[in-house]
DRENTORKOL-3810 file (N, C-alpha, C; in nm, 4 decimals):
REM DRENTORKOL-3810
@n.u->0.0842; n.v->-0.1189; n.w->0.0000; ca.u->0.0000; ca.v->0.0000; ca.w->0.0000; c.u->0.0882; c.v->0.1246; c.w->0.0000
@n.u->0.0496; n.v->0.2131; n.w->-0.0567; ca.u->0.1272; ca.v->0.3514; ca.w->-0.0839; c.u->0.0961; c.v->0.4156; c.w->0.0435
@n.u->0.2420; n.v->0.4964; n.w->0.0713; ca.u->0.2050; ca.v->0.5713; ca.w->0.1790; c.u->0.1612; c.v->0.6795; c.w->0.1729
@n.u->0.0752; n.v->0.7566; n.w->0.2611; ca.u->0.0655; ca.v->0.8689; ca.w->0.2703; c.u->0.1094; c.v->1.0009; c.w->0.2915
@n.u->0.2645; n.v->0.9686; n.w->0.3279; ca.u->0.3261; ca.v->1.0970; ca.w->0.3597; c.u->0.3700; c.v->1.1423; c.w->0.2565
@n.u->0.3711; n.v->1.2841; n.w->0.2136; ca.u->0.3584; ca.v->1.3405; ca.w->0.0702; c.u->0.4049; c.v->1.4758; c.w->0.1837
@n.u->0.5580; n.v->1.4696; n.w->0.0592; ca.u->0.6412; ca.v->1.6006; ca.w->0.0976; c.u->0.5228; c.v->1.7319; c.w->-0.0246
@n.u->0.4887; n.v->1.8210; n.w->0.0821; ca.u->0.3924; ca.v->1.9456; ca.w->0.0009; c.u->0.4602; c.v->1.9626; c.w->-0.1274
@n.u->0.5376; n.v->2.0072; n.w->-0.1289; ca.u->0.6411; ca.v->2.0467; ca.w->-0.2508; c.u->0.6351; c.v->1.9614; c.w->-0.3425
@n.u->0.6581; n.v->1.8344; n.w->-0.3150; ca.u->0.6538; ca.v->1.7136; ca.w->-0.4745; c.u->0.5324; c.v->1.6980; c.w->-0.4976
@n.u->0.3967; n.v->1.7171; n.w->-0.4102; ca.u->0.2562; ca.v->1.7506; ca.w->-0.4565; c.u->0.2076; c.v->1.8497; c.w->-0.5420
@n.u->0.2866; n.v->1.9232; n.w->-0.4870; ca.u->0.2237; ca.v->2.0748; ca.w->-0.5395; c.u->0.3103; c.v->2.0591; c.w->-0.6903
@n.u->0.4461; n.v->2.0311; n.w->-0.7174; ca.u->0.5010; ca.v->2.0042; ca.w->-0.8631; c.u->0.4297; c.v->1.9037; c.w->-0.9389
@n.u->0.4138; n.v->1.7881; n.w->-0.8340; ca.u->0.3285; ca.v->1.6822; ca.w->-0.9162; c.u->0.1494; c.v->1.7705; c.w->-0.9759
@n.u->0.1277; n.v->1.8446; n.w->-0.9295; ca.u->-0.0043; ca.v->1.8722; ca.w->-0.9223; c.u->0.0052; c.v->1.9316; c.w->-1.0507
@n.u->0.0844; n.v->2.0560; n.w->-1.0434; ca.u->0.0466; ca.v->2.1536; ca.w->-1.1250; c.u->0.1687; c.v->2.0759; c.w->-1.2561
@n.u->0.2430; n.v->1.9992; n.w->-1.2864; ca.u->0.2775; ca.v->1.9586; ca.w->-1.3824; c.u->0.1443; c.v->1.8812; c.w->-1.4900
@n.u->0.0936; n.v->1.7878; n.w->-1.4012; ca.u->-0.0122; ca.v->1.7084; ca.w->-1.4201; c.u->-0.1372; c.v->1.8098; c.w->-1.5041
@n.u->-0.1483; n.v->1.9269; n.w->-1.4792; ca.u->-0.2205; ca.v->2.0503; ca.w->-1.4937; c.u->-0.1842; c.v->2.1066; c.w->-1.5971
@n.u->-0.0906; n.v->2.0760; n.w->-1.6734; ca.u->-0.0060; ca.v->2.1144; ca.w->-1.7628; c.u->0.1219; c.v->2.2426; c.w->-1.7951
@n.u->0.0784; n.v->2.2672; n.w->-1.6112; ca.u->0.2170; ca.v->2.4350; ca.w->-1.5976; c.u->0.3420; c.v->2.3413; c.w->-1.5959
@n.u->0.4479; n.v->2.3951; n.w->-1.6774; ca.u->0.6170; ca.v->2.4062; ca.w->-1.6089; c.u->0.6399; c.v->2.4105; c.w->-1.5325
@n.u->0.6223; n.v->2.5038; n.w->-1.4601; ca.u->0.6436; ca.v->2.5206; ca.w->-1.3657; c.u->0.5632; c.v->2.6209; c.w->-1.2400
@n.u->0.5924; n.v->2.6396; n.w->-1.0946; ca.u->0.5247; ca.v->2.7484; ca.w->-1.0208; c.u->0.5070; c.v->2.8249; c.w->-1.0769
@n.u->0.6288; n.v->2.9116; n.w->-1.0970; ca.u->0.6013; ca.v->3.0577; ca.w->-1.1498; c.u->0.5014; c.v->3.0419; c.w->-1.3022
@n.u->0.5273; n.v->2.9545; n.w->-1.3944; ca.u->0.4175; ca.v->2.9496; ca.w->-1.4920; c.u->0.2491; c.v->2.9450; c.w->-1.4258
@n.u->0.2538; n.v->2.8570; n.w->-1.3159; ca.u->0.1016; ca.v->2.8299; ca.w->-1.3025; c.u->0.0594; c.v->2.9604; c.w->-1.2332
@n.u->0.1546; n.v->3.0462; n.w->-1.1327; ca.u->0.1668; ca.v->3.1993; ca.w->-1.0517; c.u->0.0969; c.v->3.2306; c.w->-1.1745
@n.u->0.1307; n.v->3.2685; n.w->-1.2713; ca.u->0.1126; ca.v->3.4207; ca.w->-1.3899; c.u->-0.0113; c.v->3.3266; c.w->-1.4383
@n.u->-0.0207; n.v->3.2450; n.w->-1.4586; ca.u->-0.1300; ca.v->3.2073; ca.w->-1.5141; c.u->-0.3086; c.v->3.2135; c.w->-1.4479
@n.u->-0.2275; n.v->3.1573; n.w->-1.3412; ca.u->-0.3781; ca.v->3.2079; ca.w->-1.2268; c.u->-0.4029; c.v->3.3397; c.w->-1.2102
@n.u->-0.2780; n.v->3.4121; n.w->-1.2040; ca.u->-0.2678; ca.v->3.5629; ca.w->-1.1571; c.u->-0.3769; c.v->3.5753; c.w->-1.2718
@n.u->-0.3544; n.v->3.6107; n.w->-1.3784; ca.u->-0.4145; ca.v->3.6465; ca.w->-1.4807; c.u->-0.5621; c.v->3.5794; c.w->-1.5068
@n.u->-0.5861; n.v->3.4721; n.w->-1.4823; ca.u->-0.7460; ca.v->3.4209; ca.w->-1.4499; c.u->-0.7807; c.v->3.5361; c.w->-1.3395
@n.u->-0.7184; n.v->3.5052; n.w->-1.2340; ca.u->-0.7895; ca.v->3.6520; ca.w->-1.1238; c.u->-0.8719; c.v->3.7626; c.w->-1.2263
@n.u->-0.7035; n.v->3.7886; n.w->-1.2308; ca.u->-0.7054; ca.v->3.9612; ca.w->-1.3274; c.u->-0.8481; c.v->3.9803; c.w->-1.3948
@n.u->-0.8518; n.v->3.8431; n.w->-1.5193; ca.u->-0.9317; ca.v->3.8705; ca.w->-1.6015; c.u->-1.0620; c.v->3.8893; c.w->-1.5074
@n.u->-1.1043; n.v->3.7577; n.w->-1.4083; ca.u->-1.2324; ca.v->3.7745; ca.w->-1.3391; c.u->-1.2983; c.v->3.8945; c.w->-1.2860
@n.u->-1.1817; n.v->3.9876; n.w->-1.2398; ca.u->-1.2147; ca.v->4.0848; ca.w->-1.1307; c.u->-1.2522; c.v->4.1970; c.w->-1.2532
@n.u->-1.1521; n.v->4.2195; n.w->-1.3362; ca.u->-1.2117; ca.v->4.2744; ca.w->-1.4589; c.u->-1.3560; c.v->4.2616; c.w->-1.5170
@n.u->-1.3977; n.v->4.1449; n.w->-1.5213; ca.u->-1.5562; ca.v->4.1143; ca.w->-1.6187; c.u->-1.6270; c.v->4.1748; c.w->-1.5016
@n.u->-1.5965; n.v->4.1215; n.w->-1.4057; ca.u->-1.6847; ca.v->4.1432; ca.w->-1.2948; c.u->-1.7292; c.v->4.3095; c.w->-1.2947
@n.u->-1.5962; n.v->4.4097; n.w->-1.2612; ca.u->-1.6203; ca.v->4.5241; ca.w->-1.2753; c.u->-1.7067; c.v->4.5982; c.w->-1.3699
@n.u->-1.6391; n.v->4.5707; n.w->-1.5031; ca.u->-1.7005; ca.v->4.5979; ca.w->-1.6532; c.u->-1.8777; c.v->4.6001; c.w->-1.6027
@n.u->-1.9012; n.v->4.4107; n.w->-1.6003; ca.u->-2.0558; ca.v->4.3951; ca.w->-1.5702; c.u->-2.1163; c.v->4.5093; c.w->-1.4868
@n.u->-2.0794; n.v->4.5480; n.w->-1.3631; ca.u->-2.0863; ca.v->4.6764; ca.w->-1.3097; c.u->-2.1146; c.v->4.7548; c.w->-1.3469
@n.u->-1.9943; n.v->4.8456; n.w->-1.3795; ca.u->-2.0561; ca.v->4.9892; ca.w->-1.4442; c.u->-2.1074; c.v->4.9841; c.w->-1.5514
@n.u->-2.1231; n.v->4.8608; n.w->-1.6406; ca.u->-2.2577; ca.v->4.8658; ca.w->-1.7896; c.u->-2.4126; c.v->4.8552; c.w->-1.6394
@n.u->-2.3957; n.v->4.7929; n.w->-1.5903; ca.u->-2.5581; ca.v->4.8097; ca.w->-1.4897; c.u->-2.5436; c.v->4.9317; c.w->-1.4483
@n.u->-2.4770; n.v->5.0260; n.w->-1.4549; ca.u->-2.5099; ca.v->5.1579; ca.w->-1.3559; c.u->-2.5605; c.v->5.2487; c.w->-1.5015
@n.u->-2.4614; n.v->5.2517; n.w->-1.6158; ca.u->-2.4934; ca.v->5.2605; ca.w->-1.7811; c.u->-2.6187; c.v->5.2827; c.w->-1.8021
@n.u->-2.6149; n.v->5.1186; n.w->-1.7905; ca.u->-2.7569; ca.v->5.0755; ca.w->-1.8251; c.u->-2.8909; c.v->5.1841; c.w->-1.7962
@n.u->-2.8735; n.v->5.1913; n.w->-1.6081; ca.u->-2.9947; ca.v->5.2110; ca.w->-1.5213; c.u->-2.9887; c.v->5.3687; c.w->-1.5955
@n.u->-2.9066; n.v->5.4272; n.w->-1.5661; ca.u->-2.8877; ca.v->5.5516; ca.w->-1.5731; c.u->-2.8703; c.v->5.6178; c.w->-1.7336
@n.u->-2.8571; n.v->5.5370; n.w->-1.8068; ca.u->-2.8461; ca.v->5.5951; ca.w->-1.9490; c.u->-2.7416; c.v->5.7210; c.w->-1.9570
@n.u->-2.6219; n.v->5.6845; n.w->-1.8927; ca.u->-2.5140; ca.v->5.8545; ca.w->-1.8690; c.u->-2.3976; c.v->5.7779; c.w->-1.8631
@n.u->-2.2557; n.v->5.8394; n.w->-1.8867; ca.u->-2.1729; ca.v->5.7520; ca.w->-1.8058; c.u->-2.1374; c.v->5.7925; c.w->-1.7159
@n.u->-2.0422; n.v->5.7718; n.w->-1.6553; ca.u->-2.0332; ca.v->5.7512; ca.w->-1.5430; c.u->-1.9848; c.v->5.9452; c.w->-1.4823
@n.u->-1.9250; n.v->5.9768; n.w->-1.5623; ca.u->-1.8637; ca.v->6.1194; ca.w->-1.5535; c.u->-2.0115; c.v->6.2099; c.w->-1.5913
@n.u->-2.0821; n.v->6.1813; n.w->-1.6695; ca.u->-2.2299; ca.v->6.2525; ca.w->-1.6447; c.u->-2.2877; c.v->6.2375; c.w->-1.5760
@n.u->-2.3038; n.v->6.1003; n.w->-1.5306; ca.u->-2.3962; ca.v->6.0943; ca.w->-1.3809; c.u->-2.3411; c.v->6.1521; c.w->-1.2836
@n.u->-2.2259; n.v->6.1538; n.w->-1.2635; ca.u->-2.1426; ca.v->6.2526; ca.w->-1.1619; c.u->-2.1465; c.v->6.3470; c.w->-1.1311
@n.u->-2.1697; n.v->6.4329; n.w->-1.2864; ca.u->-2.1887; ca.v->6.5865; ca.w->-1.2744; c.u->-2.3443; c.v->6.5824; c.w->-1.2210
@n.u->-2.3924; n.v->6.5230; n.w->-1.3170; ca.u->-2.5794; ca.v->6.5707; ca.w->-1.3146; c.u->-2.6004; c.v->6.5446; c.w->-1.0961
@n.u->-2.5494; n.v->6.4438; n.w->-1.0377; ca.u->-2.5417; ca.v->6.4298; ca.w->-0.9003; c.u->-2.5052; c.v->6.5123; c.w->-0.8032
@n.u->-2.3707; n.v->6.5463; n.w->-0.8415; ca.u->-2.2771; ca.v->6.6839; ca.w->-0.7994; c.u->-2.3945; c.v->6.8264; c.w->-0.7735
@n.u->-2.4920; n.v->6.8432; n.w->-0.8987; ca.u->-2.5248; ca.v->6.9255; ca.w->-0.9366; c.u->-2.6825; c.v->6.9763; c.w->-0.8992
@n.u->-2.6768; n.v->6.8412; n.w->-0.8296; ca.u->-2.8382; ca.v->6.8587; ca.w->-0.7382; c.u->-2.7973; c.v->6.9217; c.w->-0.6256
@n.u->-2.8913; n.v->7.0710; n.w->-0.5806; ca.u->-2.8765; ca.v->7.1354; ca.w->-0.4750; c.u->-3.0014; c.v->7.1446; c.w->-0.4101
@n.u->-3.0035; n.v->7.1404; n.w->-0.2609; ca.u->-3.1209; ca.v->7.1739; ca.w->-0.1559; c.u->-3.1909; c.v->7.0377; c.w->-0.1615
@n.u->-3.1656; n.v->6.9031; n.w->-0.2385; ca.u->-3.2310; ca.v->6.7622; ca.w->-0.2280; c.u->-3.1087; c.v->6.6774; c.w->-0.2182
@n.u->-3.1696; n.v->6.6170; n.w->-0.1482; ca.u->-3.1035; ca.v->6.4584; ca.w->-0.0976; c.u->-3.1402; c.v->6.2890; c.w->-0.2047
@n.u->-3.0734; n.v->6.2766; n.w->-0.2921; ca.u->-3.1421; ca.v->6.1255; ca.w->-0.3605; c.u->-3.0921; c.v->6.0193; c.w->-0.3505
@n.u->-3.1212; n.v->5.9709; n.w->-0.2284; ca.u->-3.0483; ca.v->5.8791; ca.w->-0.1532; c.u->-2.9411; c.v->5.7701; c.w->-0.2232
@n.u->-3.0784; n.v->5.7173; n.w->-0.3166; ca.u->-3.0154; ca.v->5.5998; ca.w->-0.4170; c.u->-2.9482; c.v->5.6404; c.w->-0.5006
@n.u->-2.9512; n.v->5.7919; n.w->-0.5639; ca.u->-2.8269; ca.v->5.7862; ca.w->-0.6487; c.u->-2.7078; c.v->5.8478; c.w->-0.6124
@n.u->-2.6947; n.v->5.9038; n.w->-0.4517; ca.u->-2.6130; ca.v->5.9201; ca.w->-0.4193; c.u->-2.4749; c.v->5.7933; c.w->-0.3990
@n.u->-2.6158; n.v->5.6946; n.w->-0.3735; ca.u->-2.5074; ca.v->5.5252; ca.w->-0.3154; c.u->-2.4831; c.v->5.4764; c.w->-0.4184
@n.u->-2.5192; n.v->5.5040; n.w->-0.5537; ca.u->-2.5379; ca.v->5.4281; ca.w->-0.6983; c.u->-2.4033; c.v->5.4642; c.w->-0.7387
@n.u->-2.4018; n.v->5.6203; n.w->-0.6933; ca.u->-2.2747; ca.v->5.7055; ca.w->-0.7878; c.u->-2.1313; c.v->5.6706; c.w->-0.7087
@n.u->-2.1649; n.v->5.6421; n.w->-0.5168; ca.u->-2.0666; ca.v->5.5864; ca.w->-0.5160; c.u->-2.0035; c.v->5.4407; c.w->-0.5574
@n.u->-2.0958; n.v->5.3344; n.w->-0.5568; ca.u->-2.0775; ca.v->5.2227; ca.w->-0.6082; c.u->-1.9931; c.v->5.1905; c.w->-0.7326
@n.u->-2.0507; n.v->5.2768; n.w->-0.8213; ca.u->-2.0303; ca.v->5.3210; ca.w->-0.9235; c.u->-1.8625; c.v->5.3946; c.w->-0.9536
@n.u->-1.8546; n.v->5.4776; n.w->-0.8918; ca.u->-1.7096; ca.v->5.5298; ca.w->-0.8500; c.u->-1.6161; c.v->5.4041; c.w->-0.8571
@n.u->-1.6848; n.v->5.3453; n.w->-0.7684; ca.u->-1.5691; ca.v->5.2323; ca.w->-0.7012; c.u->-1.5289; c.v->5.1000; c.w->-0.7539
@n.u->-1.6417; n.v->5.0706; n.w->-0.8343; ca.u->-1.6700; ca.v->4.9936; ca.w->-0.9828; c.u->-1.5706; c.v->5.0837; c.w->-1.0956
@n.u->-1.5546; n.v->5.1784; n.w->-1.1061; ca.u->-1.4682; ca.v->5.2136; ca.w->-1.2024; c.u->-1.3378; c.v->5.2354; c.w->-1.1864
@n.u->-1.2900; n.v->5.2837; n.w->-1.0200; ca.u->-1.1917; ca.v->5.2852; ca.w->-0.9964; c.u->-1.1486; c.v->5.1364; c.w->-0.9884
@n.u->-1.2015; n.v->5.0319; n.w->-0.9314; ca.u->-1.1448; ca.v->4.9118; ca.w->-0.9172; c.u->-1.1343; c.v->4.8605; c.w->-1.0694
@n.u->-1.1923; n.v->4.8901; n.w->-1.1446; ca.u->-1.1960; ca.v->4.8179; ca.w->-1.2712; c.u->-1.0336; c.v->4.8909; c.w->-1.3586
@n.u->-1.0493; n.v->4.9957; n.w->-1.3291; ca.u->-0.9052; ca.v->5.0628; ca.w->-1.3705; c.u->-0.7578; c.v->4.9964; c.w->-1.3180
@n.u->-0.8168; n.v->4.9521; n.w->-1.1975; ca.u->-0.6944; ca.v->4.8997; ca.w->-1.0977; c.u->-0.6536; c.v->4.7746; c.w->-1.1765
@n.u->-0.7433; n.v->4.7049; n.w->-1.1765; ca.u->-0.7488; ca.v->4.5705; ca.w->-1.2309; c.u->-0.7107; c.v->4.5280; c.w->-1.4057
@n.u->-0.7422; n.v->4.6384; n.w->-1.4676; ca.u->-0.7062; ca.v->4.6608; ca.w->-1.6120; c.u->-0.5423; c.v->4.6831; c.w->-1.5915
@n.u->-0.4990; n.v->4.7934; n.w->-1.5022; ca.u->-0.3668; ca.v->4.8535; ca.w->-1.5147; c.u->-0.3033; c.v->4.6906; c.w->-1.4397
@n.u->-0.3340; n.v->4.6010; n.w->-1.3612; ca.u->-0.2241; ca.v->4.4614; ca.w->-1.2995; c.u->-0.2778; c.v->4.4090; c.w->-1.3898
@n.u->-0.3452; n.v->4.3714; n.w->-1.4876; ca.u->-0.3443; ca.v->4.2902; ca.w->-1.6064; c.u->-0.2360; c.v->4.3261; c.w->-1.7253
@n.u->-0.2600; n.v->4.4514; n.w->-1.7407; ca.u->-0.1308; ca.v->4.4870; ca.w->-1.8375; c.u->-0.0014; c.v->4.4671; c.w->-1.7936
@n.u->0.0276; n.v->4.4371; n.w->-1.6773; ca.u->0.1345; ca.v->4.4414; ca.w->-1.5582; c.u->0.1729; c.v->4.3029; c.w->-1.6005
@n.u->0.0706; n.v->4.2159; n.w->-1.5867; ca.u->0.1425; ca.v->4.0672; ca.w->-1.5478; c.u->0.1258; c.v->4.0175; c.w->-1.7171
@n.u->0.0572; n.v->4.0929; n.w->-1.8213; ca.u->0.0682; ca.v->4.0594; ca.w->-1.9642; c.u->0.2253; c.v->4.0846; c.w->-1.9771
@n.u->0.3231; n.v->4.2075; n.w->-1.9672; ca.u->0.4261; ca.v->4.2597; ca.w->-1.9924; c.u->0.5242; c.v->4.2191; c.w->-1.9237
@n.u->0.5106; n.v->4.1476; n.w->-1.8183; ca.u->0.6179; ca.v->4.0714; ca.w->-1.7135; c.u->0.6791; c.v->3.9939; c.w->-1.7342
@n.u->0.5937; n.v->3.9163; n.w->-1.8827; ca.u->0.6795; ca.v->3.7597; ca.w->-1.8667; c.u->0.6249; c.v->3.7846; c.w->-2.0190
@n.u->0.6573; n.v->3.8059; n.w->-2.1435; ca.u->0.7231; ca.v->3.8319; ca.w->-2.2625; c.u->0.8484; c.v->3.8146; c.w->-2.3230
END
């Protein structure tokens, strides 16, 4: 019977060879970049629903928001920040994708 003690390291090579990476650092950039891409769609999907709702982008809804005085609109106050943060993260995530595209070339 085979034993069970399994040094991590010859698992983790056996694993990800079996998986078809070279090596760590190949399967590193490769996942990295599955992330990347995910967190990306994810974002994108985002601000097209704020798009969508709002028919503006995102820098018009901003102003037209900015630009309401003496009223409070609750929801598009939380929309526009959401929204903000959906675009800033989506920027973030675009700029470490180009990062880990250009790293290993």
């Amino acid at each position: 019977m085979e034993s069970f003690n399994f040094d991590l390291n010859q698992v983790i090579a056996r694993t990800l060879a079996e998986g078809g990476f070279a090596s760590e650092k190949e399967a590193t950039r490769e996942i990295s970049l599955m992330v990347a891409l995910a967190k990306i769609s994810r974002y994108e999907r985002e601000c097209a629903k704020f798009r969508k709702k709002y028919g503006l982008t995102f820098q018009e809804f901003q102003r037209k928001v900015n630009s309401i005085v003496g009223a409070e609109i609750f929801e598009e106050e939380n929309d526009l920040m959401d929204w903000e943060f959906a675009e800033n993260a989506l920027a973030l995530w675009q700029k470490r994708l180009e990062v880990l595209k250009n790293a290993y070339r």
